[in-house]
N, C-alpha and C positions, 0 to 999 in steps of 0.2 A: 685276689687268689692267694693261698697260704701257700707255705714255700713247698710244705707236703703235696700239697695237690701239683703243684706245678711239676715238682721232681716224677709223681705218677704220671701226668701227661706226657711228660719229655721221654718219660721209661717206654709208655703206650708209644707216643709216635715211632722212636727208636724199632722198637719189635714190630710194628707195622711196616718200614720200610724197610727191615729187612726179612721178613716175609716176603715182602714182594721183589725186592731187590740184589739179597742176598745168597751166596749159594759157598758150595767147592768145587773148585777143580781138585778131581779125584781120579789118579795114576793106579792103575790092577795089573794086577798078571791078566789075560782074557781068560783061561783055562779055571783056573782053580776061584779067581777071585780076590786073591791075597790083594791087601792093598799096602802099596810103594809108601805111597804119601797123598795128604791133602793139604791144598792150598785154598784160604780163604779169598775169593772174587767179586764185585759187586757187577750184577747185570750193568753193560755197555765195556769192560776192563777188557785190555789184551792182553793175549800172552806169547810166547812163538818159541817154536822149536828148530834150534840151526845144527846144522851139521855139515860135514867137509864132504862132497860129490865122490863116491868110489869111482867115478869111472876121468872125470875131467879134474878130479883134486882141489877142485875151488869151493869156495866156502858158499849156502844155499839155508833160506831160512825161510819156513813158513809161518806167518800170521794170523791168529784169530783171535777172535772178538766173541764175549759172552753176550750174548741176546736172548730173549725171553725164553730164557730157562735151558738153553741151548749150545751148541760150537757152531761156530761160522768159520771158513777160512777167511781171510781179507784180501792178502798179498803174498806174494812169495819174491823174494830179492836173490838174483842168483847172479854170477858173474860169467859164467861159460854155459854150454850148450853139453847132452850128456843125455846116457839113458834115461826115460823118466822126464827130463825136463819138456815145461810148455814149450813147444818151437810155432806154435801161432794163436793167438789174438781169437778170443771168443766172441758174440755179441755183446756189448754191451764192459769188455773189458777195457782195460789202457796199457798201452806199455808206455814208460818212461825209462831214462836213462840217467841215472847219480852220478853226482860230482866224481865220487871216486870209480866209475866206468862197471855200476852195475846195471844189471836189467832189473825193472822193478813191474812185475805185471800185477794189478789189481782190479778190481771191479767185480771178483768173483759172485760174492750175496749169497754164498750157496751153507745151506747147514749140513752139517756133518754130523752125521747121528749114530758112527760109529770109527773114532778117529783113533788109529792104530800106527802104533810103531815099532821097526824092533831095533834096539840099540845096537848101534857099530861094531862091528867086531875089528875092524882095520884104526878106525877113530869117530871117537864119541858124540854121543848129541845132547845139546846142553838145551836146558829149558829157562826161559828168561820169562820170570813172575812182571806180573804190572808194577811192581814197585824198582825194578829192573836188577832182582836178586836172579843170580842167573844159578842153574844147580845143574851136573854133572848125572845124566842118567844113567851111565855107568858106572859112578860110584852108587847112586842111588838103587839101580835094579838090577846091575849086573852086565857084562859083554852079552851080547846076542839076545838079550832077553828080550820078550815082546810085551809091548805096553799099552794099556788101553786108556785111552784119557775121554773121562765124560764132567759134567755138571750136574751137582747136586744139588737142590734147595735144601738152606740151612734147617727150615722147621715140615 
């Protein structure tokens, strides 16, 4: 095989598997549209979004995971109890317990087909990319702003 052809196959497979694999995580206003930002994801990548409890001041982070073509939540790791928070065990979930004395509930599988947040106005919620770039959505979209987070296939 000439080096040409091989460079077009390698190009072919490349754009195949990201067709099938590739996408963004894409941050909107819900209302208008605007978009925040995009981040590049490969189907199976996580990402999570953490922020400090208004009501119990502890630090709470939710996890997900891109799957075909989709958000999943995974886990959520929290360290107190507080409005909002899981206070019991679903089928099919786990709670466990970290070194450093969090609760970690998982098992969720559930897609998320419209995952929405509005940014802190007391303190911020940071978002933490697969590559474990973490970004300040307060600086990014504003105090109280509401955000929509979905997945997009790249082609």
């Amino acid at each position: 095989m000439t080096a040409a052809l091989l460079l077009i196959f390698m190009a072919a497979a490349a754009a195949a598997f990201c067709y099938l694999h590739c996408g963004w995580l894409t941050l909107t206003e819900p209302e208008s549209g605007t978009v925040y930002a995009r981040y590049f994801m490969h189907d199976g990548d996580m990402f999570s979004v953490g922020f400090i409890h208004s009501v119990n001041k502890s630090p709470l982070t939710d996890y997900y995971q891109v799957r075909d073509h989709s958000i999943y939540v995974v886990k959520t790791v929290y360290y107190g109890f507080g409005a909002g928070v899981q206070t019991e065990i679903e089928d099919g979930q786990t709670l466990e317990y970290g070194d450093d004395g969090s609760m970690i509930v998982s098992g969720f599988n559930r897609k998320i087909p419209d995952l929405r947040y509005i940014v802190g106005t007391v303190s911020d919620h940071t978002l933490t990319l697969r590559d474990g770039k973490e970004i300040s959505l307060r600086d990014l979209c504003g105090r109280s702003a509401k955000v929509r987070f979905t997945y997009e296939k790249l082609f």
